[in-house]
N, C-alpha and C positions, 0 to 999 in steps of 0.2 A: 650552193654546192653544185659542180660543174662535172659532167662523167661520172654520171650515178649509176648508166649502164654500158659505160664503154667499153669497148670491144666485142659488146657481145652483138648477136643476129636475131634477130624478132620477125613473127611470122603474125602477120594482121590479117583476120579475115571482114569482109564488108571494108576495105581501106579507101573505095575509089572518093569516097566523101563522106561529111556528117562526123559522127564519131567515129569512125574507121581513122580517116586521115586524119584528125585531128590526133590518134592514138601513134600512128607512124611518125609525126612529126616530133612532137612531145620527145619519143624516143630516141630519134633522130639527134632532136638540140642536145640530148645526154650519152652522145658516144654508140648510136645501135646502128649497126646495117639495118636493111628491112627488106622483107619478101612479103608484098602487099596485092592480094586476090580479091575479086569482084567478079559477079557475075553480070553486070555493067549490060543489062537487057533486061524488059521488060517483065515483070511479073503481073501476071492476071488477075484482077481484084482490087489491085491497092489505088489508095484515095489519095496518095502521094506521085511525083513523078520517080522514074525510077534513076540509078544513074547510069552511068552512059563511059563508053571508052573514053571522052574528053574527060573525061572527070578522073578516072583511071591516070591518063597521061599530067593531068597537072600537077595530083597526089607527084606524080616521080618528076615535074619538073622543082615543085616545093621541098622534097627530100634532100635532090642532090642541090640544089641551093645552098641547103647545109652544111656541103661535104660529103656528105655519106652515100654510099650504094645503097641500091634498091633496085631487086627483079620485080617488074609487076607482071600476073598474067592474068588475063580474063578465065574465071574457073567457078564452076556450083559444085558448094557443100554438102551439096547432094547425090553428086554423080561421084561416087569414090576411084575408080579407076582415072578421071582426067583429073578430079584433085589431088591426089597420091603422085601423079606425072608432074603437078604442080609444084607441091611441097618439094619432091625429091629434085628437080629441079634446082629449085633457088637453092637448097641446102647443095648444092654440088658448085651451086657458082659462087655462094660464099664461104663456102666451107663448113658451116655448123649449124647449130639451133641452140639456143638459150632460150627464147622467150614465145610462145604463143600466146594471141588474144583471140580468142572467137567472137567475135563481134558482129556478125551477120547476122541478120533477121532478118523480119517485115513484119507488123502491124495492120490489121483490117479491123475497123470498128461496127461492129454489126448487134444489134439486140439476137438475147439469147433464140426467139425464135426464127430469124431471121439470118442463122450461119450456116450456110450450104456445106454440104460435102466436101465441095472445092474448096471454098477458105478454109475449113477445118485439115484437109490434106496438104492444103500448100504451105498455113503456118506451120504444123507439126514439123514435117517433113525438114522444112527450112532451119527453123529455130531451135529443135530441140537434135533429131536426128543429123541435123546440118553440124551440129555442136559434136554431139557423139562422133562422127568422123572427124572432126577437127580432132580431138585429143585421142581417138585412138592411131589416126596415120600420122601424127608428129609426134608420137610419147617416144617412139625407137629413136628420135631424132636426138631427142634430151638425153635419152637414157645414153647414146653415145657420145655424148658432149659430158659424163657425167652430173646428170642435174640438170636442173632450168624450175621456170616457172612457167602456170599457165593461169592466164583471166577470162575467164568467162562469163559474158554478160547478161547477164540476168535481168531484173527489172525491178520495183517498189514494186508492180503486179508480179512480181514472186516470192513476195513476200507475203500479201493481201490478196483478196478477192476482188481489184479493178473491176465493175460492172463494164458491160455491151465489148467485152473484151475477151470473150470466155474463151476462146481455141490460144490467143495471144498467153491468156494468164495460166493455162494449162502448161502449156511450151517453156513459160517462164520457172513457173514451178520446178517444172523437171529438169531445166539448166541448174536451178539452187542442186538438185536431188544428184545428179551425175557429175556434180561441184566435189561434193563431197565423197561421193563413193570413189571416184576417181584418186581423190587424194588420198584416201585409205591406201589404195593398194599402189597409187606410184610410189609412196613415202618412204619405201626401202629402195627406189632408184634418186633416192633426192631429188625429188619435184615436187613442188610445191603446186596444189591447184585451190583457188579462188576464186569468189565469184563476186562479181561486181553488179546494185542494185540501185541505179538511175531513177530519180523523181523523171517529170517531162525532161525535155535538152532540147536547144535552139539547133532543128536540123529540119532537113524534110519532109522526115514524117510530122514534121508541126501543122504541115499542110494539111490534114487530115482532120484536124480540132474542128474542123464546124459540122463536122458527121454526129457532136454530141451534144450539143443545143436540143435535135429536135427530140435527140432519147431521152434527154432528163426532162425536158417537157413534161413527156410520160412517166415520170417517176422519178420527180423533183426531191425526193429525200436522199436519192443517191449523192446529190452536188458535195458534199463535204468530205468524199471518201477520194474527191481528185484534189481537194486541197493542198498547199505546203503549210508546213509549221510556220518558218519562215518567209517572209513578206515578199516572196518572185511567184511570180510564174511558170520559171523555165531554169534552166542549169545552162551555163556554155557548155561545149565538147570539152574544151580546156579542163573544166571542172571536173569534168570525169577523168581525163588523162594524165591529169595529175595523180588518182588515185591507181591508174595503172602503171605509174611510175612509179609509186609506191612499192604495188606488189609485185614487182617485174625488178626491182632493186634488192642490193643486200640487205639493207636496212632492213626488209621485211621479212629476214633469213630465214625465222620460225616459224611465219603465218603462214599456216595452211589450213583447207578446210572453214576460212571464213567467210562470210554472206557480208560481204563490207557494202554502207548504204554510201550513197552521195545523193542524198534524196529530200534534202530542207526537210527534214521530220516528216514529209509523206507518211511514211509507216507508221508512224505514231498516234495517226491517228484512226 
């Protein structure tokens, strides 16, 4: 099935790479403009590289490959006044909004007694508060397009208690928590919001994985609470953007309000 979101315009946050672009293109091969933000500079703390303006520029040389437009601009979902200059932006050079994904984060693996003030402020701030401006400075954009969707990325740690992860699994939690209240009260503007809950994914934060060797060391019964049901490792991006294609489509006209996993049974256990 080919324009499963055509014509409409998608607003990707974290797109410069990883599951960002992977989420912008997905959309892209189904008919979507795309207005694709990054803060494409370094964040302090993390055990990954960060990404970078090239990585920004390729997302939009892979877009319009496709065909399709795409405004990208370098922008933190944090700083509401230059993201709001963002958003309103690309909605001006393409005319509308249908679909936002909030997808920005960051991850720092640290044991409980070893997470400073700073990782606990830069996750929050990012992942959870970064999310809260995403859906409150693009909801006007929906509401004037009559309707849209939003995806929210969540984590399998927002569903569970992930150990040596505790500011990440906090953050996550309350993307589930603002998933749903948000869909509460868009639901008489027809907007639908969801939340999307990822096992591991093959991206850069995978760089990161040898920070938990030496933790479970230390407390070697935690190991089976990172396992999948199913016999992987990792997820592609793909595998999650497929599920954003999902709730970013008509097909998923009525879903709202749900914690949809892509997580090989993660959760389950």
């Amino acid at each position: 099935m080919a324009g499963r979101v055509e014509g409409k315009v998608a607003l990707i946050t974290g797109a410069a790479r990883g599951q960002g672009r992977s989420h912008a293109l997905r959309l892209a091969e189904e008919g979507a403009d795309i207005i694709a933000v990054d803060l494409c500079a370094p964040v302090p703390g993390l055990q990954y590289s960060s990404a970078t303006e090239e990585d920004l520029a390729e997302t939009v040389r892979q877009v319009e490959a496709l065909d399709r437009r795409i405004v990208a601009r370098k922008a933190d979902v944090r700083d509401r006044d230059a993201f709001k200059a963002v958003i309103d932006e690309g909605v001006g050079e393409l005319g509308k909004l249908d679909i936002v994904v909030g997808n920005a984060g960051i991850c720092i693996i640290a044991g409980w007694d070893e997470v400073t003030p700073e990782i606990w402020n830069e996750t929050i701030s990012t992942n959870l508060t970064g999310v809260f401006n995403t859906v409150q400075l693009t909801a006007p954009h929906l509401i004037a397009a009559g309707g849209g969707s939003i995806i929210l990325t969540s984590s399998a740690a927002g569903l569970k208690g992930l150990p040596f992860l505790t500011p990440y699994v906090a953050s996550k939690w309350g993307v589930n928590g603002l998933g749903k209240a948000f869909a509460a009260e868009l639901a008489q503007h027809n907007i639908r919001v969801n939340t999307l809950h990822p096992t591991g994914v093959e991206t850069a934060m995978g760089e990161m994985g040898e920070a938990f060797p030496p933790l479970l060391e230390k407390n070697p019964t935690l190991g089976g609470m990172m396992a999948n049901m199913l016999p992987i490792q990792a997820t592609q991006p793909r595998d999650q953007s497929n599920a954003v294609l999902f709730l970013a489509s008509d097909e998923a006209r009525y879903v709202t309000a749900l914690s949809m996993t892509v997580d090989a049974g993660n959760t389950q256990y």
